[in-house]
LUMDREN-65121 format. One record per residue (C-alpha): x, y, z; residue number from 0. Coordinates in Angstrom, 2 decimals, always signed. Example, Ala and Ser with C-alpha at 12.3 -4.5 7.8 and 13.67 -1.06 7.14 Angstrom:
# LUMDREN-65121
+12.30	-4.50	+7.80	0
+13.67	-1.06	+7.14	1
***
This chain:
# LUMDREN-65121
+35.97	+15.40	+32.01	0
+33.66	+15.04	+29.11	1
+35.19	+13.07	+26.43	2
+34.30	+13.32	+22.64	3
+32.69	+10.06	+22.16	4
+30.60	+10.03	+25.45	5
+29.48	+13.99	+24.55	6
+28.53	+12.54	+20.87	7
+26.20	+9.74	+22.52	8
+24.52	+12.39	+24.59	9
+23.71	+14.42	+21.27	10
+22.65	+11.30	+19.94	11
+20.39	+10.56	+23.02	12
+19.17	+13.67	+23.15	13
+18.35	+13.25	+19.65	14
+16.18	+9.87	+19.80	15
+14.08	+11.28	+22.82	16
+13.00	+14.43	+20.52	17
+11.59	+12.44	+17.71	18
+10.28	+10.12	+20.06	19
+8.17	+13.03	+21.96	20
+7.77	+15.23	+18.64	21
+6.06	+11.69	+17.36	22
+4.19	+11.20	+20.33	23
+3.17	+14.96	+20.42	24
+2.71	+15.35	+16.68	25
-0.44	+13.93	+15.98	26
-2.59	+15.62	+18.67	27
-4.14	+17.94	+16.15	28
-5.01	+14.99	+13.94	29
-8.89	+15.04	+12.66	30
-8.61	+11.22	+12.75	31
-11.29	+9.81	+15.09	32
-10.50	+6.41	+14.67	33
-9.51	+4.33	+17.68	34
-6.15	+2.36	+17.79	35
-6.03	-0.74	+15.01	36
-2.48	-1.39	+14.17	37
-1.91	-1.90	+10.70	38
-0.21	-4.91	+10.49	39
+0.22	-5.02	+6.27	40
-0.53	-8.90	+6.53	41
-2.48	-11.75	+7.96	42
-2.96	-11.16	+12.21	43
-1.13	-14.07	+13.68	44
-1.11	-14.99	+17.63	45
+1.60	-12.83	+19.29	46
-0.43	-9.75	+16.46	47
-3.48	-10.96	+18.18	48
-2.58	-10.75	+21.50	49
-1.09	-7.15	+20.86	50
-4.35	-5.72	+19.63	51
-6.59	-7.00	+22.67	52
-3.92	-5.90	+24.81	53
-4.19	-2.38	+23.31	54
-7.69	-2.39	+23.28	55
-7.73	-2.85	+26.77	56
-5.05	-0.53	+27.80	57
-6.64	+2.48	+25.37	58
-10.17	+1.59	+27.26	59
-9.23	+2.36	+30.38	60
-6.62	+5.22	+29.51	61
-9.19	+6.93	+27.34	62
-11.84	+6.30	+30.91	63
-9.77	+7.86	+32.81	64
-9.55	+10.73	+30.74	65
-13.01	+11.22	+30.02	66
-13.59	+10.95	+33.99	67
-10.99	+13.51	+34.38	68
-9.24	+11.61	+36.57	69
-6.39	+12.83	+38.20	70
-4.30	+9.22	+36.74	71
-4.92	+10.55	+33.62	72
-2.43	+13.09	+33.70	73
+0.39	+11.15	+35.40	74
+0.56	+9.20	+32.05	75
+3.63	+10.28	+29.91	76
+5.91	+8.76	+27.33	77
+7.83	+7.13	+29.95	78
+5.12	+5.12	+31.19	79
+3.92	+4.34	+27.79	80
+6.89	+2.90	+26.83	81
+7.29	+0.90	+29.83	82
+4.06	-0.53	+29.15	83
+4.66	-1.39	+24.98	84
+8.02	-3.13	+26.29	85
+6.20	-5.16	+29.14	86
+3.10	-6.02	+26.76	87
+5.70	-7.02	+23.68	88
+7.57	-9.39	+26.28	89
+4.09	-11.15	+27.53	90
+2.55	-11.12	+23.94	91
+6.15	-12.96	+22.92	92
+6.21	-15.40	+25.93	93
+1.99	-15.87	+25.18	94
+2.27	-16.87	+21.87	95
+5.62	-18.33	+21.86	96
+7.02	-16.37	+19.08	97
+7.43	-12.88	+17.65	98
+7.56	-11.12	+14.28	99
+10.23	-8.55	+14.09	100
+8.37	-6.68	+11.67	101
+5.82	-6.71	+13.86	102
+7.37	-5.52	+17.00	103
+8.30	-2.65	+14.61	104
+4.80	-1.68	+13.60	105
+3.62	-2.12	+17.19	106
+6.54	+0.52	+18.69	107
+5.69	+2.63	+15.60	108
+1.89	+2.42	+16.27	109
+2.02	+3.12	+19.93	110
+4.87	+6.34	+19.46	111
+1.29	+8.09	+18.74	112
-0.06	+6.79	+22.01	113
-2.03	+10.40	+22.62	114
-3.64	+10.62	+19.56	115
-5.46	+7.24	+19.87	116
-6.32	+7.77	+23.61	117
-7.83	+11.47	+22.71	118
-9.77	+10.01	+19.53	119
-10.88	+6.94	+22.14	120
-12.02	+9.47	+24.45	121
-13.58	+12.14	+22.29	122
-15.82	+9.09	+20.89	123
-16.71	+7.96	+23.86	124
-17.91	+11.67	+25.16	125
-20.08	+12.27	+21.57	126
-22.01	+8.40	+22.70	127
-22.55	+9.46	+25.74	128
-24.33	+12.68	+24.16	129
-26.27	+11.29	+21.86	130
-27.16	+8.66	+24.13	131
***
């Protein structure tokens, strides 16, 4: 038996997963060729710091293994992505012994467009390599 509150958190569930994949998916038209910086609206601290490198690395090799068609590549999905931003906010906390809520915020925010900054990544990375 379905009961009215536990059908209304299933709407509501329902709900957060479509913005979340509308956000993700949202942006993959975007002209933007920039790759990944967070905008952090204020001085970088540590556990900021340790969030951009870790991003840098992770879009690196996503973005590789796009350009090298790599069957990984595909397996990626928001899932995954947001299994990785909770693991790398929980190391970046424990790292630099602290964390800005605001922060966290901006990070989650930043990496809901996780497809457009791999696919700008990777589309620079193709143009070097042909005008290298």
């Amino acid at each position: 038996m379905i009961t009215a509150k536990r059908l209304g958190r299933s709407r509501h569930a329902i709900k957060v997963c479509a913005v979340l994949l509308l956000a993700g998916a949202g942006g993959l038209a975007s002209g933007d060729a920039r790759a990944a910086g967070v905008n952090w609206g204020r001085q970088v601290g540590a556990f900021e710091g340790c969030l951009d490198a870790a991003l840098d690395q992770w879009l690196q090799a996503q973005a590789a293994l796009l350009v090298d068609e790599s069957p990984a590549a595909a397996k990626l999905d928001d899932a995954a992505v947001a299994r990785w931003t909770v693991d790398i906010l929980a190391e970046c906390r424990m790292r630099a012994g602290s964390a800005d809520a605001k922060s966290e915020d901006r990070f989650t925010t930043h990496m809901a467009r996780w497809r457009n900054h791999i696919y700008d990544l990777a589309s620079s990375i193709r143009q070097k390599g042909l005008s290298d």
